[in-house]
C-alpha positions as CSV (number, residue, x, y, z in Angstrom):
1,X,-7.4,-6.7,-26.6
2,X,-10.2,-8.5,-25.2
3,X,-12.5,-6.0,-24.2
4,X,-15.5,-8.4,-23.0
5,X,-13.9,-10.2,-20.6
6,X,-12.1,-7.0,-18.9
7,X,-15.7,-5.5,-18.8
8,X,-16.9,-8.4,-17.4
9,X,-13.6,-8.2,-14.4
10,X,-14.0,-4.8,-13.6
11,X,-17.9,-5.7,-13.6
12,X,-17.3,-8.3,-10.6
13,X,-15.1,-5.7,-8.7
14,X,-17.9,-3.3,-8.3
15,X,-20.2,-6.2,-7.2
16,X,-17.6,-7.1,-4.5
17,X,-17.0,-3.3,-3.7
18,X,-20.9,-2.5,-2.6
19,X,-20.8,-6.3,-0.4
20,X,-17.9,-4.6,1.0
21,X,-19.3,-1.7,2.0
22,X,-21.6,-3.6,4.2
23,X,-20.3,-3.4,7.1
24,X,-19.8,0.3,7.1
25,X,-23.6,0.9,7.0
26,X,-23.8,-1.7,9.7
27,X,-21.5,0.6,11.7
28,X,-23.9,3.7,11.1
29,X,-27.0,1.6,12.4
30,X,-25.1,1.5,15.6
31,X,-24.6,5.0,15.9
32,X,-27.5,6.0,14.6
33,X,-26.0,8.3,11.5
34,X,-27.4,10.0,8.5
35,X,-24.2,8.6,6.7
36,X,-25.6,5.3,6.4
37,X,-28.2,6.4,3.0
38,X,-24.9,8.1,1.5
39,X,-23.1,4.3,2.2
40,X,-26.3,2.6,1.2
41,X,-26.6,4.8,-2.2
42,X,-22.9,4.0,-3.1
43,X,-23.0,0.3,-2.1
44,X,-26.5,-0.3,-4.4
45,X,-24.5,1.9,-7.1
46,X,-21.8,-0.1,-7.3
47,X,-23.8,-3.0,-7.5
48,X,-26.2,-1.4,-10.2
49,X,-23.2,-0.5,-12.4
50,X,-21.3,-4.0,-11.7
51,X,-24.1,-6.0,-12.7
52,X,-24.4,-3.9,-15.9
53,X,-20.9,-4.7,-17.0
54,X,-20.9,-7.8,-16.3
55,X,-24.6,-8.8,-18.0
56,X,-23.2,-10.6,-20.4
57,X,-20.9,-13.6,-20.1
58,X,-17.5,-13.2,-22.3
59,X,-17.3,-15.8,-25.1
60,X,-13.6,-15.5,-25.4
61,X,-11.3,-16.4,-22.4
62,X,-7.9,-15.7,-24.0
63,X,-6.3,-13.3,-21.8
64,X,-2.8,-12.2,-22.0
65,X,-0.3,-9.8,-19.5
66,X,-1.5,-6.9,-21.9
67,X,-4.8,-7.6,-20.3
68,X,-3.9,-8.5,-17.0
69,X,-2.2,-4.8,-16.6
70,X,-5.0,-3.2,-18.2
71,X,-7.9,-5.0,-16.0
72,X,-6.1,-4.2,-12.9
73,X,-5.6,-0.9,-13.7
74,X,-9.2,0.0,-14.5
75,X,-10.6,-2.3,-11.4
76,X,-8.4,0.2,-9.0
77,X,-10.1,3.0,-10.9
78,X,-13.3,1.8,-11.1
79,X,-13.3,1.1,-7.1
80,X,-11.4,4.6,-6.3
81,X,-13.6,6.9,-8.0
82,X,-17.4,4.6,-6.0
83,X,-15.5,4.7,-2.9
84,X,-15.3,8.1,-3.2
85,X,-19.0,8.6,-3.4
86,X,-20.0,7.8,0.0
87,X,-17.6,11.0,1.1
88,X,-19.1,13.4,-1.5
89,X,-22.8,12.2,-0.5
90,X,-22.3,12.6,3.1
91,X,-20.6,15.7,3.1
92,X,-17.2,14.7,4.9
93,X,-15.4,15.6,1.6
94,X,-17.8,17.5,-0.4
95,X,-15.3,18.2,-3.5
96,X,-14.8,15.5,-5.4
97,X,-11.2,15.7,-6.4
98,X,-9.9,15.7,-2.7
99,X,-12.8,13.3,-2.2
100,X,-11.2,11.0,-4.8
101,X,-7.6,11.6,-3.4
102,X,-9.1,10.4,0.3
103,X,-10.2,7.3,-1.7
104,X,-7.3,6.8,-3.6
105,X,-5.0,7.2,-0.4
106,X,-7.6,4.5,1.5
107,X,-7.4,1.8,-1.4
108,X,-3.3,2.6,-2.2
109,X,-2.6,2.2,1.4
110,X,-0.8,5.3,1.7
111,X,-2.9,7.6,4.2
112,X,-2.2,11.0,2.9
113,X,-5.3,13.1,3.7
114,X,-6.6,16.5,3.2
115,X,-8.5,16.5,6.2
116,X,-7.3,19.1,8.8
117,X,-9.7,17.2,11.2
118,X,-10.8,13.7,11.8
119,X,-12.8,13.4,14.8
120,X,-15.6,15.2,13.4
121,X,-16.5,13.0,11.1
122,X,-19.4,10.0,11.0
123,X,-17.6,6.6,12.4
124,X,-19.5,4.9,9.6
125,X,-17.2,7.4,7.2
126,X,-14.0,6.6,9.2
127,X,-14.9,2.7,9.5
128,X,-15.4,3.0,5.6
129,X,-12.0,4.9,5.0
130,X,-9.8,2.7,7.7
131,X,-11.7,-0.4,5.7
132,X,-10.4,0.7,2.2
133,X,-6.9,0.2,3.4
134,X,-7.5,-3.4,4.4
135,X,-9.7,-4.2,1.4
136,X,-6.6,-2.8,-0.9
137,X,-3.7,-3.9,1.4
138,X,-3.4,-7.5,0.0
139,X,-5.3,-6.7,-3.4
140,X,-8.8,-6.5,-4.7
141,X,-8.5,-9.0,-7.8
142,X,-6.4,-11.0,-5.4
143,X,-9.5,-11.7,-3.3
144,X,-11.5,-11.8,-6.1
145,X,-9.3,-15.1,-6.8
146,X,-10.0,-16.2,-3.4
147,X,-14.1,-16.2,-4.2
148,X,-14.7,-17.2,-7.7
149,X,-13.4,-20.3,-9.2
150,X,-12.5,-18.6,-13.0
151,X,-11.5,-20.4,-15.5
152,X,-8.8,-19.9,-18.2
153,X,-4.7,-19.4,-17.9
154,X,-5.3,-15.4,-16.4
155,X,-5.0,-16.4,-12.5
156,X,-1.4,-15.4,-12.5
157,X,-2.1,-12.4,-14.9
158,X,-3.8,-10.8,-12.3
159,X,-1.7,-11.3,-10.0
160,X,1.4,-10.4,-11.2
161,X,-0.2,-7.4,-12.4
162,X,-1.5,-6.5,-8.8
163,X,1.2,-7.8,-5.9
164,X,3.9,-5.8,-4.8
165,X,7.6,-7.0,-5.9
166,X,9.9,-8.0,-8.8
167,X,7.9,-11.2,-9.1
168,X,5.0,-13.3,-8.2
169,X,5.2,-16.7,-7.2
170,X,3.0,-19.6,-6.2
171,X,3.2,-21.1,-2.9
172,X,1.0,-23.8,-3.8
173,X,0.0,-25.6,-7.6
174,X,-3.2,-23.6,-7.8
175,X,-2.9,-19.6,-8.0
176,X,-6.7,-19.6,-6.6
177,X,-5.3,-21.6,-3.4
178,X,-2.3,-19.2,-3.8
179,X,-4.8,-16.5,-3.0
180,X,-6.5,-18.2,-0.7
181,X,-3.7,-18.9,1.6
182,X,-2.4,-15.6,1.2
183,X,-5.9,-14.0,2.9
184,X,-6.4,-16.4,5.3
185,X,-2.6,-15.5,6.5
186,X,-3.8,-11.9,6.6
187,X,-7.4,-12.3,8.6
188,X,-5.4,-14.5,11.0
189,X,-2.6,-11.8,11.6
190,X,-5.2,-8.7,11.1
191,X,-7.9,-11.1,14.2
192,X,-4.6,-11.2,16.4
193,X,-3.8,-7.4,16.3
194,X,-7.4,-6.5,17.2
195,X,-7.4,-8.9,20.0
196,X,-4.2,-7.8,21.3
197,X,-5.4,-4.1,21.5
198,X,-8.6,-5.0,23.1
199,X,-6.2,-6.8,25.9
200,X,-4.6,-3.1,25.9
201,X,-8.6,-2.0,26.9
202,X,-8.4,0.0,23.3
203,X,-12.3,0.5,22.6
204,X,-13.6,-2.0,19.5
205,X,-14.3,0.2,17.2
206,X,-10.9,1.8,17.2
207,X,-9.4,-1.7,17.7
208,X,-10.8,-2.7,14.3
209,X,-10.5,0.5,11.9
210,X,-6.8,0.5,13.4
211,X,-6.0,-3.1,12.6
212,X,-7.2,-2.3,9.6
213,X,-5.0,0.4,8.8
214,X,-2.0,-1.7,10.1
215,X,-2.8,-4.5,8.1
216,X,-2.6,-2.7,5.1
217,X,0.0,-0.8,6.0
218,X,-2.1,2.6,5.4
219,X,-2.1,4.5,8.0
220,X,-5.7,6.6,8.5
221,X,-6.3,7.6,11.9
222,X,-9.4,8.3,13.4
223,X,-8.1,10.3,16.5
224,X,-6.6,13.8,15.0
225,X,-2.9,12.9,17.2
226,X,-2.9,9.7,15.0
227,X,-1.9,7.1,17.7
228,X,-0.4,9.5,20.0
229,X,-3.1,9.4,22.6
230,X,-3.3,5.5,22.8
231,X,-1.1,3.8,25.9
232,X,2.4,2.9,24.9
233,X,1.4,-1.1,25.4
234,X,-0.9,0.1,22.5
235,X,2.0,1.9,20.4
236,X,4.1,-1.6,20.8
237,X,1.4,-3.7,19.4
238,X,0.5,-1.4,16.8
239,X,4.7,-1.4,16.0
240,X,5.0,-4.9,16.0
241,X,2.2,-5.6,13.3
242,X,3.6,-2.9,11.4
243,X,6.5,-4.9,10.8
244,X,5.5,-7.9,10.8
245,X,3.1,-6.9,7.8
246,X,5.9,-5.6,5.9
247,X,7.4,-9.2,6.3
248,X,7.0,-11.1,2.3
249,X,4.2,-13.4,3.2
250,X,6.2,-16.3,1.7
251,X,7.8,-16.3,5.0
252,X,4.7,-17.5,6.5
253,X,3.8,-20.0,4.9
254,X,7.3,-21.6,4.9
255,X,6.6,-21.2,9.1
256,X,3.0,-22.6,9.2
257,X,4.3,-25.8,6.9
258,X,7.2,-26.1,8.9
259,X,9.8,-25.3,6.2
260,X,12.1,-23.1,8.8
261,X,14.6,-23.5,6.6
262,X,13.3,-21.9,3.8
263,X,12.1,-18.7,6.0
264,X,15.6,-18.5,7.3
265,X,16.8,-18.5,4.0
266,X,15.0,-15.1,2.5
267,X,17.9,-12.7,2.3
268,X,15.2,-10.0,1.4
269,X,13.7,-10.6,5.1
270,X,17.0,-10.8,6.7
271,X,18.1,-7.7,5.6
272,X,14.5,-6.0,5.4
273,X,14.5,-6.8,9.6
274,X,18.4,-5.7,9.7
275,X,17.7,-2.2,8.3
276,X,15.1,-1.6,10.7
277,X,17.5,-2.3,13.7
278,X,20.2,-0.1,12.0
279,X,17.7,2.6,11.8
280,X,16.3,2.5,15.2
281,X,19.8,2.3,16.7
282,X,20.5,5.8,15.0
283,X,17.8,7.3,15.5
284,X,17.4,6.5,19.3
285,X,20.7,7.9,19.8
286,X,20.1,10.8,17.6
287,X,17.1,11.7,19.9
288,X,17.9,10.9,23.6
289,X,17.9,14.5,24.1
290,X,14.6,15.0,23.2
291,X,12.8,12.6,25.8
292,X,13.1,11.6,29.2
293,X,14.7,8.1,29.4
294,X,16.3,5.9,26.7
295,X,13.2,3.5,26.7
296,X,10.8,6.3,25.8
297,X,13.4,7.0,22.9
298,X,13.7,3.9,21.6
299,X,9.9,3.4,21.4
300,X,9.5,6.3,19.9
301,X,12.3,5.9,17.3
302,X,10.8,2.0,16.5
303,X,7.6,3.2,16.1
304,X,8.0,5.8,13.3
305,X,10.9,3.6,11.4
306,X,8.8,1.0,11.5
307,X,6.0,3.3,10.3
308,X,7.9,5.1,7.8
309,X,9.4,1.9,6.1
310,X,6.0,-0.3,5.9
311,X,5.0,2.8,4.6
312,X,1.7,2.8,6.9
313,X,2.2,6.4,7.8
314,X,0.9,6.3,11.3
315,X,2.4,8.5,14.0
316,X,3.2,9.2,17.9
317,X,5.2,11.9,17.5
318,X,6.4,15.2,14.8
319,X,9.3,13.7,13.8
320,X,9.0,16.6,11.4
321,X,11.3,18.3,14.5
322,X,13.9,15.2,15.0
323,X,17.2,16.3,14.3
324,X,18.0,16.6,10.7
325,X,19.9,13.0,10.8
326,X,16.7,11.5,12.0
327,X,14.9,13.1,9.7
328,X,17.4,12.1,6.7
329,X,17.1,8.7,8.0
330,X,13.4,8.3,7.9
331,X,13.2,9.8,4.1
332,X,15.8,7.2,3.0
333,X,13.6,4.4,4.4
334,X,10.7,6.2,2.6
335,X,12.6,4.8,-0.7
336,X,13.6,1.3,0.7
337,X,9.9,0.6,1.7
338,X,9.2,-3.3,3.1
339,X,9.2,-6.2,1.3
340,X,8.2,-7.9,-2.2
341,X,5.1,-10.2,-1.2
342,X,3.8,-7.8,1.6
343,X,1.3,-5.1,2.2
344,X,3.7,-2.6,2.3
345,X,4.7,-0.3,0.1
346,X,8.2,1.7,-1.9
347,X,10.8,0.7,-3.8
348,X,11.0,-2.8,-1.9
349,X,14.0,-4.6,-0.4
350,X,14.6,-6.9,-2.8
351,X,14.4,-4.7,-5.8
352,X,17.5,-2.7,-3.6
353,X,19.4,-5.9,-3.0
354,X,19.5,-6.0,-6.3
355,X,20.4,-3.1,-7.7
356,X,23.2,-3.4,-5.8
357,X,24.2,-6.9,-6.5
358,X,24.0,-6.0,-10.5
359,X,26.6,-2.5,-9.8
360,X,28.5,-4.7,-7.6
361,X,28.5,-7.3,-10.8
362,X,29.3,-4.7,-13.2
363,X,32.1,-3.2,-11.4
364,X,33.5,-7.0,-11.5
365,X,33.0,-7.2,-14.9
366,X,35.6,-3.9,-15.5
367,X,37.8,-5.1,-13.1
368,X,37.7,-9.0,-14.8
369,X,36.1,-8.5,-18.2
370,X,36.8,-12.8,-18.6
371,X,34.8,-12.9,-15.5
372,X,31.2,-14.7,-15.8
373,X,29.3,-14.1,-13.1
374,X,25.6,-13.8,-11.5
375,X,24.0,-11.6,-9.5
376,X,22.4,-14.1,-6.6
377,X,20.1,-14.2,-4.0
378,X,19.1,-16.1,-1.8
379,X,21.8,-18.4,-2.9
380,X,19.8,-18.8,-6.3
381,X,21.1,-16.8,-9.3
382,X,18.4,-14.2,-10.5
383,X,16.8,-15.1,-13.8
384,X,18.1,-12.1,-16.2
385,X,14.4,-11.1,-16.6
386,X,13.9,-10.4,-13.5
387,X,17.2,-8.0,-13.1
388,X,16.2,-6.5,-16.4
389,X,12.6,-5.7,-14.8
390,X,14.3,-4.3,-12.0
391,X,16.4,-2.0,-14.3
392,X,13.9,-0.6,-15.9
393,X,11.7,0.2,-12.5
394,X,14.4,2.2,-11.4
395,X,14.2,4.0,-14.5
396,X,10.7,4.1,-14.9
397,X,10.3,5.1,-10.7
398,X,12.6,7.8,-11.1
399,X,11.4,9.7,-14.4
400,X,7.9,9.6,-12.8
401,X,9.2,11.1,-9.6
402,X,10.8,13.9,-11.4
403,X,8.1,14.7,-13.4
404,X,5.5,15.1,-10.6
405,X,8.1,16.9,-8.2
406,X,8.3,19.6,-11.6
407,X,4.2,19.5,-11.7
408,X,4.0,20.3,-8.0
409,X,6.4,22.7,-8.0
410,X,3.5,25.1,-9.6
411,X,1.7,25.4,-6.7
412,X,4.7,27.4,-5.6
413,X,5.2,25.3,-2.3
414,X,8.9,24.8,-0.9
415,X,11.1,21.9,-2.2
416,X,11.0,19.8,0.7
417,X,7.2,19.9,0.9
418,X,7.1,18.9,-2.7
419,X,9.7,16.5,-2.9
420,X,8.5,14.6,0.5
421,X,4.9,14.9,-1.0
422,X,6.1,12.8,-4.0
423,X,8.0,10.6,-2.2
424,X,5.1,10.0,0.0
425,X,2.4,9.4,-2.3
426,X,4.5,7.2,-5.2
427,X,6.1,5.1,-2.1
428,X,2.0,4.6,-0.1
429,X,3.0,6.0,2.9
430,X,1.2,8.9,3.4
431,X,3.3,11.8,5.4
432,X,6.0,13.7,4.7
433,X,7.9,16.8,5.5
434,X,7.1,20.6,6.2
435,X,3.9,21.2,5.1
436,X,2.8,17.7,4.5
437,X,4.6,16.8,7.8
438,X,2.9,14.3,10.4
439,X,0.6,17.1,12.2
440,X,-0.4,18.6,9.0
441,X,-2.1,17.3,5.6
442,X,-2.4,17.9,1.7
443,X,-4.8,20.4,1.3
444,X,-2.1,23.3,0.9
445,X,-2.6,21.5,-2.7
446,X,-4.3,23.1,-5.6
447,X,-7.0,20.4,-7.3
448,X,-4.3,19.8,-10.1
449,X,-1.2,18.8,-7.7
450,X,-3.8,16.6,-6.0
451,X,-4.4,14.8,-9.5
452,X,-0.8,14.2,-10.4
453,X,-0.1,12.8,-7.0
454,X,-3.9,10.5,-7.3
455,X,-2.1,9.2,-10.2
456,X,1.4,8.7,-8.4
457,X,0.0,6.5,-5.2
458,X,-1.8,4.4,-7.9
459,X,1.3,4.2,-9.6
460,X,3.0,3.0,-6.6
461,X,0.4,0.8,-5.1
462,X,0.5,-1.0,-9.2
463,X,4.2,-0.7,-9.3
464,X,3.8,1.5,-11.9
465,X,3.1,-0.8,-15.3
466,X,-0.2,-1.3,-15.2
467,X,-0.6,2.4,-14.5
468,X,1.7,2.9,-17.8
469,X,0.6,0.2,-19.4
470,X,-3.4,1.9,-19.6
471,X,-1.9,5.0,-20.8
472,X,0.0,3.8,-23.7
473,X,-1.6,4.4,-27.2
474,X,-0.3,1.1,-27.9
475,X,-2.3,-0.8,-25.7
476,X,-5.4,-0.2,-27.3
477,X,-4.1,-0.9,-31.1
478,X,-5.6,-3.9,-32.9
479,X,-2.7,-5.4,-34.2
């Protein structure tokens, strides 16, 4: 294990962290707030403790995947438990364990929060925690690619051990212009949302910590209705980015180099927008009877799928009383989650196409056991690794879901609420049923259930390995 040059990593995250919190205190100048010495403490502590890690330059550059998962699972830490601080400092979130979960929810992307009320709060605090979801929606090492030209073969280390999906791949030669492309896709798409809303006269502050939350596909409000109160124009916008963020990224950059072909081609996109349609369809018709008009319906019904299955979390409405097939609907796209290469979070599409593909294989293979065949995609077979990986995901997701559904089942809650509560926090998006519902929050959770389900949204922000990985005794053996 080479200890020196993950120090030195996690060393230039913290660095990056207090820059990033910047802007926040800029925000409580504005308006004047107290909470601006509580950002400016955190921000110079990050950089006090960044610059002590990294104080001295690693001699060895040899870096392997056992280091790649390892890095990136103590850089999510390291930032998780400092962006925590400027809520404990302030006093928005005095205790620190819901003050880490709040953190932990911003960088993940999911939105779960145990605050009953919003409003009250600083705006530099609810710039701060709407910023965390864009800072962590396409990756912190990723843009820490996109800044410093490192050197040695752990580029693609970092990243596979970061992005979302079965596998990571370049666009371009160069993962650092990889990177690069990659963020300047997601300023351009996050700059178009916020201009949009300020065309819908949405104030600029909630323009931005909104885009943010969209961008990342997290999901923080800073109105206690969540977007309820905003015009419908506003709801549309805020729908449309939602899915076009879960879109894989790849997709864009076949369109901006004119390789239409190649976007057309991405099964996992075609079926990712097909399931979307599917689901709005039902649901719309599921609840007509609830609204006046079939328009007011439909927009309601595509603004929480697409909500639910980016796992961004936001909300218009308590779906919480849909009709149970709405309802059923909305927790099966919980699973599903968007796409491989996008800021969303769950399972992700492809991973589902192809599970299926390998039972639909297997039960081939009983039916023809002479029979060689593949599982494809996108009219490509898929290496064997990669449907191994995927195999052992599933089996991995799943033994991690049961076990935290059995840890919160202490608090004594009702099975929905626990189960919904998993499924929320392990697939990033942030509300669930009953008592966790879309009007309510998480702090009908003890300090311990909070902790299990800390470590489930990391777990599903990191797709679970690295997470693993840094638990392992293995990992930190000399062999």
């Amino acid at each position: 294990m080479n200890y020196s040059i993950i120090r030195y990593i996690v060393g230039l995250t913290l660095i990056l962290e207090g820059a990033l919190m910047a802007p926040s205190c800029v925000v409580a100048v504005i308006y004047r707030e107290t909470a601006f010495w509580a950002l400016l403490g955190s921000a110079l502590a990050c950089v006090a403790f960044g610059l002590l890690l990294r104080r001295k330059k690693p001699k060895d550059s040899v870096f392997f995947a056992r280091e790649g998962f390892v890095t990136v699972a103590l850089c999510w830490l390291a930032i998780s438990i400092m962006g925590a601080v400027p809520f404990v400092l302030s006093g928005a979130i005095p205790d620190p364990v819901q003050a880490l979960f709040e953190s932990v929810s911003g960088f993940t992307t999911t939105g779960a929060s145990i605050l009953p009320e919003v409003e009250p709060l600083p705006k530099s605090i609810l710039f701060w925690r709407s910023f965390t979801h864009w800072i962590g929606g396409m990756g912190v090492l990723v843009f820490l690619l996109t800044l410093l030209p490192m050197s040695g073969g752990f580029h693609m280390s970092l990243m596979k051990a970061e992005s979302p999906g079965p596998s990571v791949s370049r666009l371009v030669p160069k993962v650092q212009m990889t990177a690069k492309i990659l963020y300047i896709i997601y300023v351009v798409m996050t700059a178009a949302e916020v201009i949009l809303l300020l065309l819908g006269r949405m104030p600029l502050y909630d323009a931005l910590t909104l885009s943010f939350g969209t961008a990342g596909t997290g999901g923080f409000g800073i109105r206690n209705d969540s977007i309820a109160g905003y015009s419908v124009y506003n709801q549309v916008v805020i729908t449309i980015f939602m899915i076009a963020f879960g879109v894989n990224f790849n997709a864009y950059f076949f369109l901006i180099f004119k390789k239409v072909g190649a976007a057309l081609r991405m099964e996992e996109v075609r079926v990712y927008l097909a399931v979307i349609l599917v689901s709005i369809l039902l649901i719309t018709g599921n609840i007509l009877g609830l609204y006046d008009n079939v328009l007011t319906a439909l927009q309601q019904a595509a603004f929480q799928v697409a909500s639910i299955i980016t796992t961004t979390g936001y909300s218009t409405a308590d779906f919480d009383c849909w009709p149970e097939l709405s309802r059923t609907i909305l927790v099966m796209i919980m699973f599903i989650g968007a796409c491989s290469g996008s800021t969303g979070g769950g399972i992700k599409v492809s991973r589902i196409i192809i599970l299926f593909r390998t039972i639909a294989k297997e039960i081939k293979t009983y039916l023809h056991p002479d029979i060689v065949t593949k599982v494809k995609m996108d009219g490509k077979a898929v290496d064997h690794e990669v449907v191994r990986a995927t195999n052992v995901f599933f089996a991995a997701y799943f033994a991690v879901f049961a076990i935290s559904v059995l840890l919160l089942a202490v608090d004594n809650l009702d099975s929905v609420t626990n189960f919904t509560a998993v499924a929320a926090t392990l697939n990033n998006i942030g509300p669930g049923l009953s008592k966790v519902g879309p009007t309510v929050n998480y702090s009908v959770y003890s300090s311990r259930s909070l902790l299990v389900m800390i470590f489930d949204m990391l777990a599903g922000r990191l797709e679970l390995f690295p997470l693993l990985v840094l638990l392992a005794p293995n990992t930190w053996r000399k062999f």
